[in-house]
C-alpha positions in Angstrom: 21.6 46.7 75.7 22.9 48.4 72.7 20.7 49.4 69.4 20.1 46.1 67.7 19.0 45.1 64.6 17.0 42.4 63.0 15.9 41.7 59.5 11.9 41.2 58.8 11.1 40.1 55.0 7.8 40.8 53.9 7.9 40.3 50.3 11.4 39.7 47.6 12.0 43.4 47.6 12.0 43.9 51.3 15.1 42.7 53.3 15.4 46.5 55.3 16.8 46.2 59.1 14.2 47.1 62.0 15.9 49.1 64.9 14.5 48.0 68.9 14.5 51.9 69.9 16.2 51.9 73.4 12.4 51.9 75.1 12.1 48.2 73.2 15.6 47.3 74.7 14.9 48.8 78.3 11.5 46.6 78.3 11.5 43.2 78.2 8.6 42.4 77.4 8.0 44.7 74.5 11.4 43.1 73.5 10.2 40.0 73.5 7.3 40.8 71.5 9.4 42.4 69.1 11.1 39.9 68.3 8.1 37.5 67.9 7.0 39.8 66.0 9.9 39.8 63.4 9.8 35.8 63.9 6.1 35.1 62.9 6.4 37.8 60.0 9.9 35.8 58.9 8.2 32.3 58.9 4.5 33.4 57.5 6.3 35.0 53.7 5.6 33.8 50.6 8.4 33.8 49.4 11.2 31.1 50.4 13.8 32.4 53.4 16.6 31.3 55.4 18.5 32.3 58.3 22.1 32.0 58.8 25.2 33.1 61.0 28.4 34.0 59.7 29.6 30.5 60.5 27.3 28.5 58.6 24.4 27.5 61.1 21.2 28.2 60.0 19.4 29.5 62.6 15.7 29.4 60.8 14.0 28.4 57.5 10.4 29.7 56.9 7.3 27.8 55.7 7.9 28.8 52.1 11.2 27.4 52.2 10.0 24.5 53.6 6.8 24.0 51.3 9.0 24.2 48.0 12.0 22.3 49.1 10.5 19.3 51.2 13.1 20.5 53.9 13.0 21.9 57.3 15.3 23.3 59.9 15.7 19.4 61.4 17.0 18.1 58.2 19.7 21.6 57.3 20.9 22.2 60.7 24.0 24.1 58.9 25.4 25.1 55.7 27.4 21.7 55.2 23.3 20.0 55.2 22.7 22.6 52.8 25.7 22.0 50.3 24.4 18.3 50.9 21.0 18.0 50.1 20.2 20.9 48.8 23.0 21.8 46.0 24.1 18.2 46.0 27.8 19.1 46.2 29.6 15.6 46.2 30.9 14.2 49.5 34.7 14.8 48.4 33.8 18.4 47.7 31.5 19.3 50.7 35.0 20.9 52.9 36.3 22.5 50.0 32.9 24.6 49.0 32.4 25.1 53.1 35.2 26.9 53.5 35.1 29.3 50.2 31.4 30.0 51.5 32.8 30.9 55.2 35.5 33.0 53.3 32.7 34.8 51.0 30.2 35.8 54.0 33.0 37.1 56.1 33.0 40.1 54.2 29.9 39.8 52.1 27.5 42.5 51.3 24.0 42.3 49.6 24.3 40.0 46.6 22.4 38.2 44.2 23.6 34.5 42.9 21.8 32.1 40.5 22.3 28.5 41.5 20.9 25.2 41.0 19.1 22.9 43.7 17.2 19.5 44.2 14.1 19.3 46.3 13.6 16.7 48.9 11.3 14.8 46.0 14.5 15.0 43.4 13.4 17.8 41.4 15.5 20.4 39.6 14.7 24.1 40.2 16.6 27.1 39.6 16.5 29.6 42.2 18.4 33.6 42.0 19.3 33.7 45.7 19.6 37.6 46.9 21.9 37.2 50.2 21.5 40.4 52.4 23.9 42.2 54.7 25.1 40.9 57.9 22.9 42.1 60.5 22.4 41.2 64.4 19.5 38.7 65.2 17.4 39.0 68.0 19.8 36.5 70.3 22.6 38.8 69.4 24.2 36.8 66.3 25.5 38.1 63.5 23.4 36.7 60.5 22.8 37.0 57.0 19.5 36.2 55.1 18.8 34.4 52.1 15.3 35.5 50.0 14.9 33.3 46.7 13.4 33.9 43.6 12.1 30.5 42.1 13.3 31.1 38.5 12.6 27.0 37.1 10.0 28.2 35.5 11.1 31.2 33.9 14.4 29.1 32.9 12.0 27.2 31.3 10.3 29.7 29.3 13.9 30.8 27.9 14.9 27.7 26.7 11.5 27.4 24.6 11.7 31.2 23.9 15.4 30.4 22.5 14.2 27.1 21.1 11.1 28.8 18.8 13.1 31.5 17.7 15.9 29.2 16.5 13.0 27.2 15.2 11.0 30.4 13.6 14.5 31.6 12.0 14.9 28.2 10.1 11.4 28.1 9.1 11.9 31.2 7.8 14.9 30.6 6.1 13.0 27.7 4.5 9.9 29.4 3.3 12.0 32.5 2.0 14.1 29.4 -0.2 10.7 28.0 -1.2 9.7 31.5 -2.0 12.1 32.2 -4.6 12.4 28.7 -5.7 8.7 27.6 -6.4 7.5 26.8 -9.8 4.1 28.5 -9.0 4.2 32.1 -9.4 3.8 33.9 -5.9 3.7 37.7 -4.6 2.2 40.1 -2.1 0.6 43.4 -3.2 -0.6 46.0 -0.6 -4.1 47.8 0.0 -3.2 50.1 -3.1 -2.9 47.0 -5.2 0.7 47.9 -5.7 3.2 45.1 -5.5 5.4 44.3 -2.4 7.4 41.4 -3.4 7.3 38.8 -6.0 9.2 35.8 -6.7 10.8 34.9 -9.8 8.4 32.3 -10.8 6.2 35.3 -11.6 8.9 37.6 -13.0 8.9 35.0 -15.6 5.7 34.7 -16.1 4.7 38.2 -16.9 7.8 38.9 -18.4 9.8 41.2 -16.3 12.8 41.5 -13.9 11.1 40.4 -10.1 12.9 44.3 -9.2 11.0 45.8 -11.5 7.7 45.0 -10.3 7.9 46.2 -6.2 5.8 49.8 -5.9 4.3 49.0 -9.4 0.5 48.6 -9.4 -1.1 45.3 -10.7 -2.4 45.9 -13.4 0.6 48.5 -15.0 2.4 45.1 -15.1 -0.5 43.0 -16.4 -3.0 45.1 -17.9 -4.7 42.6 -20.1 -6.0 41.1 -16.8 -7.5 43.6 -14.7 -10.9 43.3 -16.0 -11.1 40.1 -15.0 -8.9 40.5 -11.7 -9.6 43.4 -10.1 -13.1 42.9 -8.7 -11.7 39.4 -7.0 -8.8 41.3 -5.6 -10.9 43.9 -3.8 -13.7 41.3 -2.6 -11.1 39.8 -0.7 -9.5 43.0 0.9 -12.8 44.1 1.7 -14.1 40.7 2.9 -11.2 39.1 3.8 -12.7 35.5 2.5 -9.9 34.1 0.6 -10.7 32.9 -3.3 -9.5 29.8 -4.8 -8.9 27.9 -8.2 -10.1 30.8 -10.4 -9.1 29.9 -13.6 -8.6 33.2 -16.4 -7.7 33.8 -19.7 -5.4 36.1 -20.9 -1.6 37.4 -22.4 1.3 38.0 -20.8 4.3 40.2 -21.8 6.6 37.4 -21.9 4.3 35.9 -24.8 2.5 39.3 -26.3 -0.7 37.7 -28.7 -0.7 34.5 -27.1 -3.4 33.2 -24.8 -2.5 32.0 -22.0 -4.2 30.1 -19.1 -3.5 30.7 -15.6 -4.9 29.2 -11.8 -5.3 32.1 -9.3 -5.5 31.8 -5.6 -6.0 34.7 -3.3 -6.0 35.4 0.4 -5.8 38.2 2.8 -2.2 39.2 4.4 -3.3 40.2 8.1 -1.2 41.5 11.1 -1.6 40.4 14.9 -4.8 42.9 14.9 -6.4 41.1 12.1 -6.2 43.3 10.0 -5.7 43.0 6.4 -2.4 44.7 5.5 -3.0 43.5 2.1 -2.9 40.5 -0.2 -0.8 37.3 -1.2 -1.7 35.7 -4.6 -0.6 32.3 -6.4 -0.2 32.2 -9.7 0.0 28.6 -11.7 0.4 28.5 -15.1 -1.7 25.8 -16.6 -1.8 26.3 -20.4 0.1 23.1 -21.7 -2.0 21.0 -18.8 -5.4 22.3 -20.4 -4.3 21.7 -23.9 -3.8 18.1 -23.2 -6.1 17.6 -20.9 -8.7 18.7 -23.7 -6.7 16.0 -26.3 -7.1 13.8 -23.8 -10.8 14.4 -22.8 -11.6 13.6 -26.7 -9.3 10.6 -26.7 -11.0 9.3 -23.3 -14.7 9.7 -25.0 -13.1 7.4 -27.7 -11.4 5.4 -25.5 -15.1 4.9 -23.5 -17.0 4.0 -26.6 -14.5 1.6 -27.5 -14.5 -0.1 -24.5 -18.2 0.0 -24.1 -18.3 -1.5 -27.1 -15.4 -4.0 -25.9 -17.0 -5.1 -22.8 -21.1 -5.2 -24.5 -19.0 -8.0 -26.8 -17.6 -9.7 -24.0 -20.6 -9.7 -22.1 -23.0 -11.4 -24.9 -19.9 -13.9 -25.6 -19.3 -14.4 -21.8 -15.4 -14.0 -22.3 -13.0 -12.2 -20.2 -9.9 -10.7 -21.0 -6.8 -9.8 -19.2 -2.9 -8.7 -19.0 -0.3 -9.5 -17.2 3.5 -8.3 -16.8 6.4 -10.6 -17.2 6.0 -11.1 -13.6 2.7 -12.4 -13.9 0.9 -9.8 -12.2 -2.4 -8.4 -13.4 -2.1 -4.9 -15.0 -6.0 -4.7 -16.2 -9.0 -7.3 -16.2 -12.2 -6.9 -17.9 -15.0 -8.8 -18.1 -16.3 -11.2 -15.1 -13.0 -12.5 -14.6 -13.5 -15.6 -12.0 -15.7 -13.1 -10.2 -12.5 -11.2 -9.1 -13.1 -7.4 -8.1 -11.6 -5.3 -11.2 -9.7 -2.6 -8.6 -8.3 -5.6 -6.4 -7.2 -7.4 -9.0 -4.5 -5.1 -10.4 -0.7 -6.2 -8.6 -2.3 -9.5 -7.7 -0.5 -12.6 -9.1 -2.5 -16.3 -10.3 -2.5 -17.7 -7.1 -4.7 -14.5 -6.0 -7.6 -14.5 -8.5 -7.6 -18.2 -9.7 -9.2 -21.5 -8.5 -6.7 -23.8 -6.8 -6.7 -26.6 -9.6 -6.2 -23.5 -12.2 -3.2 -21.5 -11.2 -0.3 -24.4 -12.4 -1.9 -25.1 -15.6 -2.5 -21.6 -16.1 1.1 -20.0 -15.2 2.7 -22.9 -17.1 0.5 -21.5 -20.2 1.6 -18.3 -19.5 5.3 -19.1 -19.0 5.4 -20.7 -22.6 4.3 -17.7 -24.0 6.4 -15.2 -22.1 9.1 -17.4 -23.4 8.5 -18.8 -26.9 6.4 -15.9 -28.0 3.8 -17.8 -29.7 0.6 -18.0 -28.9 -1.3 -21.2 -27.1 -4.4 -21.8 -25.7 -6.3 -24.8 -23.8 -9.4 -26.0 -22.6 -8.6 -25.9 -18.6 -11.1 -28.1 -15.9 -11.7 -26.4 -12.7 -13.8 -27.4 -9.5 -16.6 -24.7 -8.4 -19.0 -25.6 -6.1 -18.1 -28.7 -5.9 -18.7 -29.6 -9.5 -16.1 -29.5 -12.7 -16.4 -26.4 -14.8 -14.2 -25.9 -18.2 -12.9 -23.0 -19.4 -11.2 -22.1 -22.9 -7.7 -20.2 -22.2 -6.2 -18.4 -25.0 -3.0 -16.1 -24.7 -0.8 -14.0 -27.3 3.1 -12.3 -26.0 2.1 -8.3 -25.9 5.2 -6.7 -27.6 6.8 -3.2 -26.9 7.8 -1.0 -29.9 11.7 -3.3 -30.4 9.8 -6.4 -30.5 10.3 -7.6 -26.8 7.9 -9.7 -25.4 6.9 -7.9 -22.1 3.7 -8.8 -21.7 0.5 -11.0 -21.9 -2.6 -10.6 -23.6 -5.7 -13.4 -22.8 -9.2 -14.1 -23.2 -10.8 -16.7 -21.0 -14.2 -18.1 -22.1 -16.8 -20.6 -19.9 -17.3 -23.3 -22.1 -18.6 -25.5 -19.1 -22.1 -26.0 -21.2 -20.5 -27.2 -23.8 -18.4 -29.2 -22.2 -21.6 -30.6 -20.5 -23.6 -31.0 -23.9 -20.6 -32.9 -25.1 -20.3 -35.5 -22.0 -24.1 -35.5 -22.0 -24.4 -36.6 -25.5 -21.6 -39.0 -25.2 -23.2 -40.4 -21.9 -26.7 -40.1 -23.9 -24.9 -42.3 -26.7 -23.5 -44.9 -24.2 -26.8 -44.6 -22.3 -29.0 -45.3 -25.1 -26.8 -48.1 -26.6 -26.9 -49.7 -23.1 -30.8 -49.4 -22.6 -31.1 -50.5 -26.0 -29.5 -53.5 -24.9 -31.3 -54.1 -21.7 -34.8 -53.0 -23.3 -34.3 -55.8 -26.2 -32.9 -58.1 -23.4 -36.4 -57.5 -21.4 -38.7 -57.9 -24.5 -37.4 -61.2 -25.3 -37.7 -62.1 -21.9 -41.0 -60.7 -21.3 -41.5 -62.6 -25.0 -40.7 -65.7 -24.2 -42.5 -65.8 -20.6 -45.8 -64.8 -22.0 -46.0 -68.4 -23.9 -47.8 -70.5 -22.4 -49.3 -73.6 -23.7 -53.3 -72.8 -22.3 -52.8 -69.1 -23.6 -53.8 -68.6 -27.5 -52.1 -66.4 -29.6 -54.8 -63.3 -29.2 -54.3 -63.6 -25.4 -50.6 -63.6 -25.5 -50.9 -60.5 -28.1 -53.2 -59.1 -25.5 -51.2 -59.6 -22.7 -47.8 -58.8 -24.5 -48.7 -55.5 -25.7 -50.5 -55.0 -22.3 -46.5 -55.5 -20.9 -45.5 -53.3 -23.4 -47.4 -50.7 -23.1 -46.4 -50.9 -19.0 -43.0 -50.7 -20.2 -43.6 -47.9 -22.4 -45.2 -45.5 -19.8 -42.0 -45.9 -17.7 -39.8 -44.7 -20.6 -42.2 -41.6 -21.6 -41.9 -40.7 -17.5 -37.7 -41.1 -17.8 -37.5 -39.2 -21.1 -39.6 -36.6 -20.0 -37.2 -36.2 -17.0 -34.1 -36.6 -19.4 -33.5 -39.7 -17.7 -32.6 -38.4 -14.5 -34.9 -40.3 -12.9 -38.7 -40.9 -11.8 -40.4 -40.2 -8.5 -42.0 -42.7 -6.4 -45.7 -40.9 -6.6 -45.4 -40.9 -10.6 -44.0 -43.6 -11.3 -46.9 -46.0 -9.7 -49.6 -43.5 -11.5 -48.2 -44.3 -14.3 -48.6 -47.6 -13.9 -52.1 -47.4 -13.0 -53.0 -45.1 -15.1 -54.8 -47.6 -17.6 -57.2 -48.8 -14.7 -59.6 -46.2 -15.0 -60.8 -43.9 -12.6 -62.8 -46.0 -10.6 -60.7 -49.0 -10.1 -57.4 -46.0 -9.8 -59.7 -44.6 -6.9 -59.5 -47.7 -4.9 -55.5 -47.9 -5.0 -54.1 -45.6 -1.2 -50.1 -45.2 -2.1 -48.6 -42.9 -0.1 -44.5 -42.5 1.2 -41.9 -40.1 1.3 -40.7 -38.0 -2.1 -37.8 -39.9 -3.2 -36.4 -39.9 -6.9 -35.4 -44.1 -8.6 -33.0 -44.1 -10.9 -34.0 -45.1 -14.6 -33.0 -48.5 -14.2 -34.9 -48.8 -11.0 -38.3 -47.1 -12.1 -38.1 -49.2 -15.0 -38.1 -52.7 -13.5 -40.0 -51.7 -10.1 -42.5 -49.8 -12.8 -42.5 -53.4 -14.8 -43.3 -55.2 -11.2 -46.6 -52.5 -10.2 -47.8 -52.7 -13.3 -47.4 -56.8 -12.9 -49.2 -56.4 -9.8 -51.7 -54.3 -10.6 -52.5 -56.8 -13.4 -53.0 -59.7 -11.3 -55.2 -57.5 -9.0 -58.0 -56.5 -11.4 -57.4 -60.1 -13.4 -58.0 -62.1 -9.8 -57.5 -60.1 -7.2 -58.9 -57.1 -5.0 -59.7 -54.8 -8.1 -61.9 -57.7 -9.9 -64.7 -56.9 -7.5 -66.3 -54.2 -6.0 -65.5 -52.7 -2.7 -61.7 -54.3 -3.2 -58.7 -52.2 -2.0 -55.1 -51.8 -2.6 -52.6 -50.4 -0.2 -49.5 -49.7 -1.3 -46.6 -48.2 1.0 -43.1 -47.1 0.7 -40.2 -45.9 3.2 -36.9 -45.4 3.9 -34.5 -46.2 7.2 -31.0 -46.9 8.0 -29.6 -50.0 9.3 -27.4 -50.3 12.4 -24.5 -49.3 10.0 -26.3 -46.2 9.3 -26.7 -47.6 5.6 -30.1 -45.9 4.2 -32.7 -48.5 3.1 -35.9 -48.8 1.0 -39.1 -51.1 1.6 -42.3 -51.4 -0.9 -45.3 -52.9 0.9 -48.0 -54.1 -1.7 -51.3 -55.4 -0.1 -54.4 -56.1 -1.0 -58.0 -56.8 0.7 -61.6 -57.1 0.2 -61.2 -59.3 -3.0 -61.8 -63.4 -3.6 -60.1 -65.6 -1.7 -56.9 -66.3 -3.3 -55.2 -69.2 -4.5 -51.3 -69.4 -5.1 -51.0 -69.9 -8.8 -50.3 -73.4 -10.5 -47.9 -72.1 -13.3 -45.3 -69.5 -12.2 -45.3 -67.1 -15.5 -43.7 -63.9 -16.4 -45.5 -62.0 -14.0 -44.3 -63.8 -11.3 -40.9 -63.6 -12.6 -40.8 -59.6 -13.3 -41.9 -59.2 -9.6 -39.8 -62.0 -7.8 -36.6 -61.9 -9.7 -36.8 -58.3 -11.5 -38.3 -56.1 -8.6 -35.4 -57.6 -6.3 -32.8 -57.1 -8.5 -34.0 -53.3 -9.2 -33.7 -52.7 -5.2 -30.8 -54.9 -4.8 -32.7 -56.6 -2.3 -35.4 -59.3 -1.7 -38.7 -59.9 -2.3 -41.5 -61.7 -0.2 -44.5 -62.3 -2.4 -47.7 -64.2 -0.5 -51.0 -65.8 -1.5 -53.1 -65.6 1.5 -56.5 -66.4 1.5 -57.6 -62.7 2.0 -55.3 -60.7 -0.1 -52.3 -60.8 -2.2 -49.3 -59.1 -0.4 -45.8 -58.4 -1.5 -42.9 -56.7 0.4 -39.6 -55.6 -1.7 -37.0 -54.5 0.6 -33.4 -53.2 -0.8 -30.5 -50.9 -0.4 -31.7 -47.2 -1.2 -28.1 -46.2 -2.6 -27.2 -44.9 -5.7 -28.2 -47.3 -7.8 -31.4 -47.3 -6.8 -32.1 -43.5 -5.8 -31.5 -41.1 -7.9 -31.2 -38.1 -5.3 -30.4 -39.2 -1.4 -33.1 -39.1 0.9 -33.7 -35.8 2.9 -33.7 -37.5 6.1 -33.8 -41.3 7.1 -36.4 -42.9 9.6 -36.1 -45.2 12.1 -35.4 -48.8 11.4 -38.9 -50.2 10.7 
C-alpha cells in the first residue's frame, strides 16, 4: 500500500498530516492500531471537529462537536443535513449552496470562514470554521477536516465593546457640553497646583480669559484666596478625602474691592492606579443668595414673632383662620382648624377638611364673596359626635395689587357654648314658666285636698307645710342637678330625710342607679314622702321594731320596651285598716305616682302592712338617662 496520510487534531492549532511509514502499511495490525489511534485522538478533542470527503459525506463528528451542537453523525449523515440543520439554509436553497460547496472543496486549500449556525436546542452561535487540506483517511478517501473556533461569545463581547464605547463617546460629549456650559464654576489643577483646564463659568468669575489660566498656578490667578485655600487643596492631594461646602470670603479680579462669597468643593482626580494625578474643584458663587438669605433670616424672625403672637391670640379666642384660592383650595390654615392636620390641609378643597352638613353652606359663603367681593359671615350648625355644634364663619375677598379678588381670607370661631347658654336659657325660661305652672297647679291641689272638715286649721297648716316642705326638698335635689334629673337613691333620702335617724334606719331601699326626670322625681318624690307619712302617722314607723322595704327595678316587655316597678311594703306595725275618707294623700300616690310612671298603681290595706306597687313605662319621660342594661321580665 502506498504512503498514506491521515489527519489527527489535538488542539485548534494542530491539523498536521501523520504519515503510516511503509513498516505501519506492511503490518496490519500496527495499521490498524494506527489508525485507532488517530480515531480515538479525533473523537476525544476539545475542540469541535468534523470529517468530510470531497463529496459531501461526513464521514465522522467528534464528541465536542456533538456536545455543543446537540448533533451526531446519525442526524448529519452528509453535507445537505448539514446546510439543513445546522446553517438552516432554506429548503429552496439547499441544491443551490450544495453544489457551490462541492465546487469550493474540489480545489480548496486550508481556509478559515466565519459563519453562523443553530444548535439542535435553537440557539445562535457563531463559529470561525478553519477547513484544512484534502488529505487521505485511513479507508483510503480523500477528506477534508473542519476544526471550529466557538466565537458567540467573543461576538458578544464586540457588540458590548462597540456598544460602551459609542455609549462612553456620547457621555463624553455630554459632560464636555456640561463642562463649558455650567453655571457653577469648574476646573482641574495638577499636583503643582497649576491649572489644567477650566471652564468659562470660572473665567468669569475670576475675571480672566479660561486660555489664560491653563499652566498658571492657583493662586497667581486668585491671590487674595490662597491663605484660605491652599491648606484644603493640599489635605486633599495628600489624603485624597474629598472636601465639601466650604464656604470663603474674598475678591475677585472681575470685581477688585468687593467681597465676594463663594461655595467650594474639592476632590481628588485619580488614574486606574489610584493615584491622585491631581485635583477637580467647584466653584459656586453665592453672594446675592447670602445677602438675601440674611434679609430674609431677619424678616422670618419677624415673621415668627408675629405669628406667635397671631396664633397665642387665636388660641385664647379659640378662632381659626384660613385662605383659600379662587378654586377653593386651602393655601394656609392656622389655628385648630376642624382638627385638620396643617401640612395635609394645603391643596385640599371643603369637602376634605369639613363636616358633611358644613361644606354647602360654607362654599356657598365662600362663592358670594369670591363673587360680590363683600364680606359675609354666619353662624353655621354642624353635627359632631352626634350632637349639634355652632360655629361663627366670617370671610373677607383677599385682593392682589390691581384690585382683583383672588382670594379668601376667614376666621372660624366655636360658638357652640354659647349657642348652648342661649338654648339653655331659653329652655330654662320655658322650663321655669311651665313648672311655675304645674307647681301652682299642685299647691292648689295639694290646698284644697288638705281640707277636711275633722281637720282644724293648725293641723291642716301642719300638714300643708309638712307637703310643702316634701315638695321643696325635691326641687332643692333638681336645682342642684340643673334640672337634669334626680336619682332613685337620692331622691327617696330626701324624702325621708325629716324622719330622723332612727326611724330613717328602719327604711331598706335598694335598686339599680337610674336617673327620673324632673317631672317624675317630683311627683314620685310627692308620693314617698306621702307614704312615708302615713307610715310613722299609722303605720310601720309608729311603733318600734316596724320596717319598710322599699324596692325598685327595671325589665323589658315581650316588645323589648324597658319598664319600671316601685314596690313599697311595710311590716311589723298595727294592724291596718283601709281609711274611711280618701284625702290628698291617697290622691298624690293613686292618681299622681301613676301618672309620673305613666303606669298604674296598686295600693293595699292589709292587715299586716301597707303595700303599694307603681309599675310604668321607664322611657323618656320618666328616665332621664336609659338604663345600662334591662333585666328579665319580673
Amino acid at each position: 500500500m502506498a504512503d498514506k496520510s491521515v489527519a489527527i487534531a489535538a488542539n485548534n492549532d494542530d491539523m498536521r498530516p501523520l504519515s503510516l511509514g511503509d513498516q505501519a502499511s506492511r503490518d496490519p495490525a500496527l495499521l490498524l492500531a494506527s489508525i485507532n489511534s488517530q480515531r480515538s485522538a479525533f473523537m476525544s478533542a476539545p475542540a469541535p471537529y468534523i470529517l468530510l470527503t470531497i463529496d459531501g459525506d461526513i464521514v465522522l463528528i467528534n464528541e465536542a462537536f456533538t456536545k455543543t451542537t446537540g448533533y451526531g453523525l446519525d442526524d448529519l449523515p452528509d453535507i445537505r443535513a448539514y446546510l439543513e440543520k445546522i446553517r438552516r439554509i432554506p429548503a429552496a436553497e439547499i441544491d443551490h449552496v450544495h453544489r457551490g460547496w462541492i465546487r469550493a472543496h474540489m480545489s480548496i486549500r486550508a481556509s478559515s470562514a466565519e459563519v453562523m449556525i443553530w444548535t439542535k436546542w435553537d440557539e445562535m452561535r457563531v463559529w470561525l470554521v478553519h477547513t484544512s487540506d484534502p488529505f487521505l483517511w485511513s479507508d483510503g478517501r480523500s477528506v477534508i477536516m473542519h476544526c471550529v473556533f466557538d466565537m458567540t461569545e467573543q461576538k458578544r463581547l464586540e457588540q458590548a465593546l462597540r456598544r460602551s464605547q459609542e455609549d462612553m463617546r456620547i457621555r463624553l460629549a455630554e459632560l464636555e457640553s456640561l463642562y463649558n456650559s455650567s453655571p457653577v464654576g469648574l476646573c482641574m489643577i495638577d499636583r503643582d497646583l497649576r491649572f489644567v483646564r477650566v471652564n468659562s463659568a470660572l473665567a468669569e468669575i475670576n475675571g480672566m480669559p479660561a486660555s489664560d489660566h491653563i499652566g498658571r498656578p492657583v493662586f497667581d490667578i486668585v491671590p487674595g484666596l490662597k491663605e484660605q485655600s491652599e491648606p484644603l487643596l493640599r489635605h486633599v492631594l495628600e489624603t485624597g478625602e474629598s472636601v465639601q461646602n466650604i464656604e470663603f470670603e474674598g475678591m475677585t479680579n472681575s470685581l477688585p474691592g468687593q467681597l465676594r462669597n463663594f461655595i467650594e468643593h474639592i476632590y481628588p482626580l485619580r488614574d486606574e492606579h489610584d493615584c491622585n494625578l491631581g485635583l477637580g474643584i467647584i466653584v459656586e458663587e453665592v453672594t446675592e443668595r447670602r445677602k438675601v438669605e440674611n434679609e430674609l433670616a431677619g424678616a422670618n424672625v419677624a415673621l415668627r414673632r408675629t405669628l406667635d403672637l397671631l396664633f397665642l391670640a387665636l388660641r385664647t379666642a379659640g378662632v381659626s383662620v384660613f385662605t383659600q384660592d379662587r378654586d377653593l383650595r386651602y393655601i394656609w390654615i392656622g389655628g385648630d382648624y376642624f382638627g385638620c392636620d396643617q401640612d395635609e390641609a394645603i391643596g385640599a378643597s371643603d369637602s376634605d377638611l369639613l363636616p358633611p352638613d358644613l361644606v354647602e353652606p360654607m362654599v356657598l359663603l365662600k362663592r358670594r364673596v369670591l363673587e360680590t367681593g363683600q364680606a359675609a359671615q354666619a353662624d353655621l350648625p354642624f353635627l359632631k359626635d352626634g350632637k349639634t355644634d355652632w360655629c361663627n364663619v366670617h370671610m373677607e375677598p383677599w385682593r392682589s395689587l390691581n384690585g382683583q379678588v383672588q382670594s379668601i381670607i376667614g376666621a372660624v370661631s366655636d360658638i357652640s357654648d354659647r349657642k348652648s347658654t342661649e338654648q339653655h336659657i331659653r329652655t330654662l325660661l320655658s322650663e321655669l314658666a311651665h313648672r311655675s305652672k304645674n307647681l301652682l297647679t299642685v299647691i292648689q291641689v295639694m290646698a284644697r285636698r288638705s281640707v277636711g272638715p275633722e281637720l282644724s286649721s293648725e293641723d291642716f297648716v301642719d300638714s300643708f307645710i309638712e307637703r310643702l316642705s316634701g315638695l321643696a326638698q325635691s326641687h332643692d335635689l333638681l336645682a342642684r342637678e340643673d334640672w337634669r334629673g334626680i336619682s332613685m337613691r337620692e331622691l327617696i333620702t330626701s324624702q325621708i330625710g325629716y324622719l330622723g335617724d332612727e326611724k330613717s334606719a328602719r327604711l331598706d331601699f335598694d335598686g339599680p342607679d337610674i336617673v327620673l326626670t324632673p317631672v317624675a322625681a317630683q311627683n314620685l318624690g310627692m308620693a314617698i314622702h306621702e307614704l312615708s307619712t302615713n307610715a310613722v302617722k299609722y303605720g310601720a314607723l309608729s311603733v318600734n321594731g316596724g320596717q319598710v322595704t322599699i324596692r325598685w327595678s327595671i325589665w323589658g316587655d315581650a316588645e323589648g320596651r324597658p319598664r319600671m316597678k316601685l314596690a313599697w311594703s311595710e311590716r311589723g306595725g298595727p294592724e291596718v285598716s283601709p281609711p274611711k275618707r280618701r284625702g290628698f294623700g291617697l290622691f298624690v300616690i293613686e292618681a299622681i305616682a301613676a301618672r309620673a310612671l305613666g303606669g298604674t298603681v296598686d295600693l293595699r290595706f292589709e292587715p299586716d302592712g301597707v303595700t303599694c306597687m307603681v309599675e310604668g313605662a321607664a322611657d323618656s319621660t320618666v328616665l332621664a338617662e336609659p338604663p345600662k342594661a334591662l333585666a328579665a321580665s319580673p
